[in-house]
C-alpha positions as CSV (number, residue, x, y, z in Angstrom):
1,X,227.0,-95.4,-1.3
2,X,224.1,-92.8,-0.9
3,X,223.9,-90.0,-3.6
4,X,224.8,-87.3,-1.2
5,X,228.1,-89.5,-0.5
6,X,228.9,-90.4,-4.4
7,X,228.9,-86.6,-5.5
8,X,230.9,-85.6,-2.2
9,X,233.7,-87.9,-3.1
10,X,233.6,-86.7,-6.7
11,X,233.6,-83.0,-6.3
12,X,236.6,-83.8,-3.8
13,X,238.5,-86.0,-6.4
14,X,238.1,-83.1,-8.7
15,X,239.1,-80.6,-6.7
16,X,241.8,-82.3,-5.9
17,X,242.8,-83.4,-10.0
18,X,242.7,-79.2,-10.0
19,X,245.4,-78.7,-7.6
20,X,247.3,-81.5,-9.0
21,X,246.5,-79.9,-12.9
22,X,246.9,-76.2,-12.5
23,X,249.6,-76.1,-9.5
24,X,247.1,-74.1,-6.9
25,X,247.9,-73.6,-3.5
26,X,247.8,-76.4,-1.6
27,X,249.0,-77.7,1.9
28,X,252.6,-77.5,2.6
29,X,252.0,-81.7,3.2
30,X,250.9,-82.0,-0.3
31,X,253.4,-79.5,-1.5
32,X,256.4,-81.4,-0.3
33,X,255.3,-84.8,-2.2
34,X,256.7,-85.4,-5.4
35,X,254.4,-85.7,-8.7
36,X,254.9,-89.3,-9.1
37,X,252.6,-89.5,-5.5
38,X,250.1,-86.9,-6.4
39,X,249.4,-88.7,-9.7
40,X,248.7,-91.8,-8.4
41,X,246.9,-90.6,-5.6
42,X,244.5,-89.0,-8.1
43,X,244.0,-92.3,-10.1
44,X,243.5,-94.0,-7.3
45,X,240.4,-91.5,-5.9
46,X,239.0,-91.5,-9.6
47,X,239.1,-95.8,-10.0
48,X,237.5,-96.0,-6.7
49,X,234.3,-93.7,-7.0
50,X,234.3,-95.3,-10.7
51,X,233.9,-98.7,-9.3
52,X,232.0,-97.9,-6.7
53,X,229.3,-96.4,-9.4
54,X,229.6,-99.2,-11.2
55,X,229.6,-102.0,-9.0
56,X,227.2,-105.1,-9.7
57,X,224.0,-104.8,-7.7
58,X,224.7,-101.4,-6.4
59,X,221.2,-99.1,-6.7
60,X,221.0,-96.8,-9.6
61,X,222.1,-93.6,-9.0
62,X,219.3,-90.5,-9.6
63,X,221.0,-88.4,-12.3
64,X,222.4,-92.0,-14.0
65,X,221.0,-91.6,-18.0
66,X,219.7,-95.0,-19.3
67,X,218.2,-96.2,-22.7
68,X,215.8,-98.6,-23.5
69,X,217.0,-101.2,-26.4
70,X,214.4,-102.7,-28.9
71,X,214.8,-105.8,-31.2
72,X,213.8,-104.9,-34.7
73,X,215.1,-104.9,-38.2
74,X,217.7,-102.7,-38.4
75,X,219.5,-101.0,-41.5
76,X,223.0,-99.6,-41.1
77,X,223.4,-96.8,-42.8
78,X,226.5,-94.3,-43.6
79,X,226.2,-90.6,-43.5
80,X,228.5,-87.9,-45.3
81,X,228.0,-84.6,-46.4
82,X,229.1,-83.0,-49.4
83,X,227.2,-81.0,-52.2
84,X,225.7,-81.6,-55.3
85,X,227.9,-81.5,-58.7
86,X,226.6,-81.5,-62.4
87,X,227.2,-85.1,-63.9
88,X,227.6,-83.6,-67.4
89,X,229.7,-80.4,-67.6
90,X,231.9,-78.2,-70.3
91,X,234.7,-75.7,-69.0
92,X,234.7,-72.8,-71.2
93,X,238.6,-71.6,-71.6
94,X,240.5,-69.5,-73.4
95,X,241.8,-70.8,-76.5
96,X,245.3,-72.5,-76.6
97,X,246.4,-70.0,-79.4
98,X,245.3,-66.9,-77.8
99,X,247.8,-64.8,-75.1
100,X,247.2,-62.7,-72.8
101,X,244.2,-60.6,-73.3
102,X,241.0,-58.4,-71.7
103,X,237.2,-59.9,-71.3
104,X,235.2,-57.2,-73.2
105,X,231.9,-58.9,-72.2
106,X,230.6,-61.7,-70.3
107,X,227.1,-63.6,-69.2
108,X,226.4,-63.6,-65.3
109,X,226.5,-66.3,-63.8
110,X,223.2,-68.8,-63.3
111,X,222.1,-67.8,-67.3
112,X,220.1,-70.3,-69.0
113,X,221.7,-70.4,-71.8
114,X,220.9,-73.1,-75.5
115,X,224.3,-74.5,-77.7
116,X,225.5,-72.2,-79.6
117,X,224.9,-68.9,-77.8
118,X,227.8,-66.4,-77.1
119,X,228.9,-66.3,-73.2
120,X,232.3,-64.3,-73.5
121,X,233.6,-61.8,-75.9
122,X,237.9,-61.4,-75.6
123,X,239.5,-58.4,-76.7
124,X,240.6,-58.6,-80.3
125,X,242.6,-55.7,-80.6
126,X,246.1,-57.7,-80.7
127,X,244.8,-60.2,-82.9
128,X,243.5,-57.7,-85.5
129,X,246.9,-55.8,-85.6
130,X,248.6,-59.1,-86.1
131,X,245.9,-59.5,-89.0
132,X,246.7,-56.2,-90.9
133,X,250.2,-56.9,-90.4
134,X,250.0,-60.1,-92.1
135,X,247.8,-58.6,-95.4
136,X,250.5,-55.3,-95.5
137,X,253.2,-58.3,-95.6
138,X,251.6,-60.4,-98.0
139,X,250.9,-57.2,-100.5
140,X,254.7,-56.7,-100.1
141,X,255.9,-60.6,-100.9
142,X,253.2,-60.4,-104.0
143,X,255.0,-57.2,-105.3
144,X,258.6,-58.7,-104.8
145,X,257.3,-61.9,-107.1
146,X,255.7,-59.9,-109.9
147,X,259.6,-57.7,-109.9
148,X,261.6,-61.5,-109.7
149,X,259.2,-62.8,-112.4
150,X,260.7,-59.9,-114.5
151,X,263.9,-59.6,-113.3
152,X,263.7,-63.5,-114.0
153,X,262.7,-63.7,-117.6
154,X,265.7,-60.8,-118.1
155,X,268.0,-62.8,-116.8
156,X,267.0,-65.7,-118.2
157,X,266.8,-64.5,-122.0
158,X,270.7,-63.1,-121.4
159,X,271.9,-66.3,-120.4
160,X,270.1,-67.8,-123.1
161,X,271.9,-65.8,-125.5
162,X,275.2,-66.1,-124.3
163,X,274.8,-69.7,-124.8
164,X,273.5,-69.0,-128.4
165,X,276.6,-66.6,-128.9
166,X,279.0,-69.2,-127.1
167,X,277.1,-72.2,-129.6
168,X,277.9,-70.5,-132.6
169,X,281.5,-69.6,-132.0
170,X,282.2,-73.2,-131.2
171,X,280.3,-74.6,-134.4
172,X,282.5,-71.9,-136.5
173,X,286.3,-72.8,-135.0
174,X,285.4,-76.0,-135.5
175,X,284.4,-75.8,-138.9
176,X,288.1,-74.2,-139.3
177,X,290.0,-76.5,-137.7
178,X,288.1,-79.0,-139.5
179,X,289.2,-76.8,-142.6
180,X,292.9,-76.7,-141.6
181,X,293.0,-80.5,-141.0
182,X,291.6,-81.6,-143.9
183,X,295.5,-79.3,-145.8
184,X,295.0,-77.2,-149.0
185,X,292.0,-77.5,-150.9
186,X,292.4,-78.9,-154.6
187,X,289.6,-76.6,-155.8
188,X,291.9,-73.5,-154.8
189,X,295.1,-74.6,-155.9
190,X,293.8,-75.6,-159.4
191,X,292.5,-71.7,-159.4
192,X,295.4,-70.3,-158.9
193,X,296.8,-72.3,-161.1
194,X,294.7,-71.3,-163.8
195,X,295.5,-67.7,-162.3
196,X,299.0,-68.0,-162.7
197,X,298.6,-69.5,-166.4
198,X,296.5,-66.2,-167.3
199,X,299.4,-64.4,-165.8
200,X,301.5,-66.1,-168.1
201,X,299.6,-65.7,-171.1
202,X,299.3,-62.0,-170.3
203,X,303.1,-61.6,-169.3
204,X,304.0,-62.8,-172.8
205,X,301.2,-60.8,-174.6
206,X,302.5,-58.2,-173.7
207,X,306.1,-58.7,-174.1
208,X,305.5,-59.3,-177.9
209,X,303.6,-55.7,-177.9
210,X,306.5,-54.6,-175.8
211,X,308.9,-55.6,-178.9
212,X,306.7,-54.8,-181.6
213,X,306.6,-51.0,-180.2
214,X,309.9,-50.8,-179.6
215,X,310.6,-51.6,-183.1
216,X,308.2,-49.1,-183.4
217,X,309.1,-46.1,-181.9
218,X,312.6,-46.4,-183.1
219,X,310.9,-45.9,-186.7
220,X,309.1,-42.6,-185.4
221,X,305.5,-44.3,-185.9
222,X,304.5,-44.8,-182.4
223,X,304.9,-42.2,-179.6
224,X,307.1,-43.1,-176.7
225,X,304.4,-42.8,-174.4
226,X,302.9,-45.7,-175.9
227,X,305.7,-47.6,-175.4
228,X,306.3,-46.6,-172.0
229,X,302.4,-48.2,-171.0
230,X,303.1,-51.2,-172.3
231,X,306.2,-51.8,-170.4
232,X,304.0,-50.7,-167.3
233,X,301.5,-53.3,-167.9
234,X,303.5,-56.0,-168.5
235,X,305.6,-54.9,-164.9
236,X,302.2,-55.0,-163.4
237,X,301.7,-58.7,-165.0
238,X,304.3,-59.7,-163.8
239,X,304.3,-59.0,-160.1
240,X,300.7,-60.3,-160.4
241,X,302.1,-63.9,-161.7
242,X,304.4,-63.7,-159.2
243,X,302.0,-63.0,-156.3
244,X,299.7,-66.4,-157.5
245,X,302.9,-68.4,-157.6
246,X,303.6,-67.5,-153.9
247,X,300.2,-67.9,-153.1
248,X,299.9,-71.2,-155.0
249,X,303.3,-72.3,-152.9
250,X,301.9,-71.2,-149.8
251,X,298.2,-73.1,-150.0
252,X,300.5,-76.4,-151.6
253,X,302.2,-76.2,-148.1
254,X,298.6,-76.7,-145.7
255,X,298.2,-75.0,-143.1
256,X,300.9,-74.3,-139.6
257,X,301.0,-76.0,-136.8
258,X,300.6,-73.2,-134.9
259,X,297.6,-72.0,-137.0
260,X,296.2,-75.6,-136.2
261,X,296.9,-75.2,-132.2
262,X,295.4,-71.9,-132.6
263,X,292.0,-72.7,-134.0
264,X,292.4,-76.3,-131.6
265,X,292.9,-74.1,-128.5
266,X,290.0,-71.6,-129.8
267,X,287.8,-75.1,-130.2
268,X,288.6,-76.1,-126.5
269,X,288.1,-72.3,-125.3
270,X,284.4,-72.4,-126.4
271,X,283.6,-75.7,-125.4
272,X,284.3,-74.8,-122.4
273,X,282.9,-71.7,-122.2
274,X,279.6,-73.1,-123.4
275,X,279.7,-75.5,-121.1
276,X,279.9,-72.8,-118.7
277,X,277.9,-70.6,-120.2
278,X,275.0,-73.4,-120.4
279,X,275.9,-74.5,-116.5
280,X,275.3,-70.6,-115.6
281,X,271.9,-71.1,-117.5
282,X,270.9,-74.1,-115.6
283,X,271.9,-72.7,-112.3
284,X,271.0,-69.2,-112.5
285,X,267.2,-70.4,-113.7
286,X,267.3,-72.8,-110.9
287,X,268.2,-69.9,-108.2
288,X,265.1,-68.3,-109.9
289,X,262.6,-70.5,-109.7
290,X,263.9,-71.2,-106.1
291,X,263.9,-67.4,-105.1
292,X,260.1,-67.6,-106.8
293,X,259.1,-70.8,-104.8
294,X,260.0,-69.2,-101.5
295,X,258.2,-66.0,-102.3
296,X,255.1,-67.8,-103.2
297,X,256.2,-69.5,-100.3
298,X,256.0,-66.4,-97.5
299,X,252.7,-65.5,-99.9
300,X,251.2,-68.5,-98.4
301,X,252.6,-68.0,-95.3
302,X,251.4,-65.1,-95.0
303,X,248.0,-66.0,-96.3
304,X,248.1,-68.9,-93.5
305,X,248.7,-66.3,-90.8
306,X,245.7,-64.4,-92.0
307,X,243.4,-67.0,-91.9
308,X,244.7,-68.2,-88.5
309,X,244.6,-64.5,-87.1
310,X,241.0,-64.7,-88.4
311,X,240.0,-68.0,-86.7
312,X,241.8,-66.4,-83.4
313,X,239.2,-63.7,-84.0
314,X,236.2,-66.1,-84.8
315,X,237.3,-68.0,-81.6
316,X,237.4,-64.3,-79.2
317,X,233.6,-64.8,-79.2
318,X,233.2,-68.0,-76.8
319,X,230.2,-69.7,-77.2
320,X,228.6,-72.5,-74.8
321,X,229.3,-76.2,-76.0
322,X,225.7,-77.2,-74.7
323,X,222.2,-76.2,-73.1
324,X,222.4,-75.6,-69.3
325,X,223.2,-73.4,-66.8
326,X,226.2,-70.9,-66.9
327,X,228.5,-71.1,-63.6
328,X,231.9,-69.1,-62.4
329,X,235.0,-71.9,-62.0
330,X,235.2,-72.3,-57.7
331,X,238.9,-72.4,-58.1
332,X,239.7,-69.4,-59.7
333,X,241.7,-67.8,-57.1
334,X,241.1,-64.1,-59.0
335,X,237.8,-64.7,-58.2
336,X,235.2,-64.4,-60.9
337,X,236.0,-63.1,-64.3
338,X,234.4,-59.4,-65.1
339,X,234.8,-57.1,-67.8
340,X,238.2,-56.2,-68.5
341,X,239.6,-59.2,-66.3
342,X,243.5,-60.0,-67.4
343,X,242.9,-63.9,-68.9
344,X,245.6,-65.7,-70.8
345,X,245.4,-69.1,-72.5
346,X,243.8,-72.0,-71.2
347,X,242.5,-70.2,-68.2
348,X,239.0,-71.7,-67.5
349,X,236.2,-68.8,-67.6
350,X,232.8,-70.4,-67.0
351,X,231.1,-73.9,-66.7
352,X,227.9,-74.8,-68.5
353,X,226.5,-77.5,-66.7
354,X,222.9,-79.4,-67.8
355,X,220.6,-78.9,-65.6
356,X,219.1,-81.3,-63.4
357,X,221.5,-84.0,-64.4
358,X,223.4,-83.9,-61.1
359,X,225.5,-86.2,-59.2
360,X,226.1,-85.6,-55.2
361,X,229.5,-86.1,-54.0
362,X,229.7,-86.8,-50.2
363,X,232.7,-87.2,-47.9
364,X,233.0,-90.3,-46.2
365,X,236.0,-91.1,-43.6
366,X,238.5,-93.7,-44.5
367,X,237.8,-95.5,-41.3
368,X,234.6,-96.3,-43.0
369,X,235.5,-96.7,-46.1
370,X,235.7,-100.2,-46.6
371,X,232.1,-100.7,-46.4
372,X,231.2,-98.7,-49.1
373,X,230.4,-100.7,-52.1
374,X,229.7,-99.2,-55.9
375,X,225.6,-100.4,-56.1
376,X,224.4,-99.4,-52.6
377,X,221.5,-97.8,-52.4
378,X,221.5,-94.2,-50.7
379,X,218.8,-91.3,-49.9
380,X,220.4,-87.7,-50.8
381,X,218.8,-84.6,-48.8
382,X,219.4,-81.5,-50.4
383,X,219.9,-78.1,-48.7
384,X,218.8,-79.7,-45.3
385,X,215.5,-80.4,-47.3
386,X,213.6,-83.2,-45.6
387,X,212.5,-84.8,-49.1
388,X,214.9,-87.5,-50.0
389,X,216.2,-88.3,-53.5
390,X,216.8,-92.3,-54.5
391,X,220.3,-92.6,-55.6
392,X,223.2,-95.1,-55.8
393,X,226.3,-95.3,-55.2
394,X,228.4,-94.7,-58.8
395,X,232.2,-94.3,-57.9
396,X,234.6,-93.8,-55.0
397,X,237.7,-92.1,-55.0
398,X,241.2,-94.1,-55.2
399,X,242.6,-91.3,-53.1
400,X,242.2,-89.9,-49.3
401,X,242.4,-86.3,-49.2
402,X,243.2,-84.3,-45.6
403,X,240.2,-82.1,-44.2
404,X,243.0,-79.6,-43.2
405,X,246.9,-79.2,-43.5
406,X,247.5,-80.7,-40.3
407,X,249.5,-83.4,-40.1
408,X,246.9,-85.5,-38.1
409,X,244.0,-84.3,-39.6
410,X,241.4,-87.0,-40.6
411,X,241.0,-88.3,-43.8
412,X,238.1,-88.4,-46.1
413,X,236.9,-90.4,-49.5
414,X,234.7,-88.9,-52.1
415,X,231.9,-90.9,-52.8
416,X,229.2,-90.2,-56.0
417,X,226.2,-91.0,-55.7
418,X,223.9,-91.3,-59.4
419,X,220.4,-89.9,-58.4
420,X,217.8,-91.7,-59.8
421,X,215.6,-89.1,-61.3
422,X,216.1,-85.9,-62.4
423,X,214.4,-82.8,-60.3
424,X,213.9,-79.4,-61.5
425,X,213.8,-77.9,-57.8
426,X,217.8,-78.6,-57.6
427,X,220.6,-76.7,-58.7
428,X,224.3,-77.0,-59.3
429,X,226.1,-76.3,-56.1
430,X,223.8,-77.0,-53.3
431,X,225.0,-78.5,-50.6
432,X,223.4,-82.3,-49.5
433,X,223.4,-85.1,-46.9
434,X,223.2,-88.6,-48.3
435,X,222.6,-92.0,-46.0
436,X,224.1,-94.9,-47.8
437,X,222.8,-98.5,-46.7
438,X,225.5,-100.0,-46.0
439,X,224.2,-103.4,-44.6
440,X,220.2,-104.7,-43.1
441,X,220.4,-106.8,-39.6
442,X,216.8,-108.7,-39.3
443,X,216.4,-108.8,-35.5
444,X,218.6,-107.1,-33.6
445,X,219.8,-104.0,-30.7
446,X,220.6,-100.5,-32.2
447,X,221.8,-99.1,-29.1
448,X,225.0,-96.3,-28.6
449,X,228.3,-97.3,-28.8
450,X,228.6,-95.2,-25.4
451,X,227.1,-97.8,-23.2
452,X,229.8,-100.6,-24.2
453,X,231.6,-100.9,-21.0
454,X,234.0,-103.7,-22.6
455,X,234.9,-105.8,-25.4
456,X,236.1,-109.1,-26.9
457,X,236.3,-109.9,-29.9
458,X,232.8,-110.1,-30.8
459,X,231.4,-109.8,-27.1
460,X,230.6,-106.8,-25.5
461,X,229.7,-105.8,-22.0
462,X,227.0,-103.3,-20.9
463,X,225.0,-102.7,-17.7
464,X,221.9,-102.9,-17.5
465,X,219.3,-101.7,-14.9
466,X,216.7,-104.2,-13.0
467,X,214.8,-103.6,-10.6
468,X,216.5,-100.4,-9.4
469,X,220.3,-101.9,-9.5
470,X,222.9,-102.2,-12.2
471,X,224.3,-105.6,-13.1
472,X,226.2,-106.4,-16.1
473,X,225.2,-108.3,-19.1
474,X,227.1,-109.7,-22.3
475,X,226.2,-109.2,-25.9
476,X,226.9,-110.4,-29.6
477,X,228.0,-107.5,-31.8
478,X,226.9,-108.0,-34.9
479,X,228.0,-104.8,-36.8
480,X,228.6,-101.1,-35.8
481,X,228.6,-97.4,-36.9
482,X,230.2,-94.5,-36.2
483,X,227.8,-93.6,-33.0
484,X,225.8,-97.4,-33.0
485,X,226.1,-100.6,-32.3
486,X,223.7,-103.5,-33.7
487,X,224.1,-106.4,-30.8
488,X,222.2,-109.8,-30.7
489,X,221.3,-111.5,-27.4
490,X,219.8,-108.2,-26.0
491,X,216.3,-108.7,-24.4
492,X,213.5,-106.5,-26.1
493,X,212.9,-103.9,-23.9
494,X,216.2,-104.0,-21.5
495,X,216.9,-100.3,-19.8
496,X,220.9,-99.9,-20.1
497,X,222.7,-97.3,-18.3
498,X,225.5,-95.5,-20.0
């Protein structure tokens, strides 16, 4: 078919797919088929020219694009894109015991920066009030301990004496009924027996004087008030005898039972009083030195919370945990942190990252995957530079994650990639193009994977151009890429039309 003829019959067959496609006006032949016929009368038009191009010995068309395959050593290689991430790196976050509070000053980001040097200063003003709160409080809990230590010794010297009081009245009831059990006591009985004797001796004393003054006075020689004295003393003698002889009957007698279940009951009252009286002690000094133990308790407490609210304030001034380069977290969706920023705990401020200890972490899609293997050797390009940095490939991730949120969208693998020498000229963040060699093929095609016309299995079809016609030829495919094929059984040289 001449070239005039080829592209007549295509722009035909394409006018024609655009009737079919868009519904334009067409005859009112055409219009009264149904779709079934129109759509294979398209297919048909299109597998016809197709064939007709591509038809063994047919002449080359003018505008047909060819390549010319070489044999050489060739070396697969895998490209992803992806940016370059510190390998050694410190988040700087707001401590775990701090709450909500205000940035009051912070470093910009891309400051060089050594250990030890402050990069944040959070607001304090909550955590000093708590602070003077807890010293007014502990001021308070030392004052109530100085007035129970008082109040304490107090109590305690009262108790203490009404177990001395409680001690002694026990010792003295028993002592009496230990008295009255033991009946009358010899000692007193032969005194009043004596006593009664003198009264005796007395009595009849003065009975004779009695007699001799009677005899007396009736003679005139002694007056009768004389007389009348005597007779009073010896009434007074004799009552007296007779008050030591009931007394002497009495203490003969003992003591009376009820006079022994008195001083008994008395006994058992103060034992138990002491008892409880002791008891009290025990208790009450117990309650003390517990109401003492948790004051000194709150005392410490409180001195705990003083020392923590002073850490908290040590800890407002954040400082960076190594030497490197100060960077803003990328997902912090409040964007960065400036003064007066809202930041609570745990929220991640700034990164200090070391510089020139980077890593470059490249996407690579899962349908290629599989050939990357921890080891290979890659060439990183940073910032569309055109020098390449050595590297290797470190880790790959376990997990796919989606390009987009769509439910077909592809899937990539993170790859890291260990450079193997530190450079100055790059920075945290930039973004890079690495080329992994994946595999090395002594001896064969690298030609596109748009000129394979067919395959099996391992053989391939392509047409090739000689001597101004197209004829197909079969190759050995020894490996593949995402836009190359490596084939064997190529001649050097051969022109292949796509």
């Amino acid at each position: 078919m001449a070239p005039s003829h080829l592209a007549g019959a295509l722009r035909r067959g394409f006018q024609f797919l655009c009737l079919i496609r868009h519904a334009t006006p067409v005859p009112a032949v055409l219009r009264r088929e149904n779709s079934v016929i129109r759509e294979f009368c398209a297919g048909t038009l299109v597998l016809a020219t197709l064939l007709q191009v591509s038809r063994p010995g047919s002449s080359v068309p003018v505008h047909a694009a060819t390549y010319e395959a070489h044999i050489e050593d060739a070396t697969l290689l895998m490209e992803g894109e992806g940016s370059l991430d510190p390998e050694t790196e410190q988040v700087v976050a707001v401590p775990g015991e701090m709450g909500e509070t205000h940035v009051e000053k912070i470093v910009e980001e891309g400051t060089r920066v050594k250990k030890g040097d402050v990069l944040c200063h959070l607001s304090t003003f909550t955590i000093e009030e708590s602070e003077r709160q807890a010293r007014e409080e502990r001021v308070v809990k030392e004052t109530e301990l100085l007035r129970l230590q008082e109040e304490g010794a107090v109590a305690a010297a009262d108790d203490q004496k009404k177990v001395t009081s409680a001690r002694e009245e026990l010792a003295y009831n028993r002592r009496t009924l230990a008295f009255l059990e033991r009946g009358p006591d010899p000692r007193l009985v032969r005194s009043l027996e004596l006593k009664i004797e003198r009264a005796r001796l007395t009595e009849a004393n003065l009975q004779k004087r009695l007699f001799a003054q009677q005899a007396l006075m009736k003679k005139g020689y002694v007056a009768a008030l004389d007389f009348a004295a005597i007779r009073t003393d010896l009434s007074k003698a004799s009552l007296d005898r007779a008050k030591q002889e009931n007394l002497l009957a009495l203490t003969r007698e003992g003591p009376s039972r009820d006079e022994t279940e008195k001083a008994q009951t008395l006994c058992e009252k103060w034992t138990h009083d002491l008892a409880l009286a002791e008891t009290t002690e025990r208790s009450q000094k117990r309650l003390r030195e517990l109401a003492i133990e948790k004051k000194k308790a709150e005392i410490q407490d409180r001195q705990r919370a003083m020392e923590e609210w002073s850490r908290q304030r040590n800890r407002a001034a954040l400082k960076a945990p190594l030497d490197g380069i100060v960077l803003y977290p990328e997902d912090n969706w409040r964007g960065p942190p400036t003064e007066g920023s809202l930041v609570w705990r745990g929220m991640a401020l700034l990164r200090v990252v070391q510089q020139g200890k980077l890593r470059g972490k490249v996407q690579i899609n899962e349908r290629w995957i599989n050939r990357i293997k921890v080891g290979q050797k890659a060439q990183v390009f940073a910032a569309n530079r055109s020098e390449p940095f050595p590297a290797v490939v470190d880790s790959i991730s376990r997990l796919a994650t989606p390009r987009d949120d769509g439910p077909k969208s592809p899937r990539d693998f993170t790859v890291e990639l260990k450079l193997a020498a530190d450079s100055a000229r790059l920075r945290p963040g930039m973004s890079c193009r690495a080329l992994i060699e994946v595999a090395r093929h002594p001896q064969v095609s690298r030609v596109p994977i748009d000129l394979i016309r067919s395959r099996n299995g391992r053989e391939v079809e392509l047409i090739a151009s000689r001597k101004g016609s197209t004829m197909p030829i079969k190759a050995r495919l020894v490996d593949e890429d995402r836009d190359f094929v490596y084939l064997m059984d190529v001649p050097n040289g051969e022109t292949l039309v796509y």
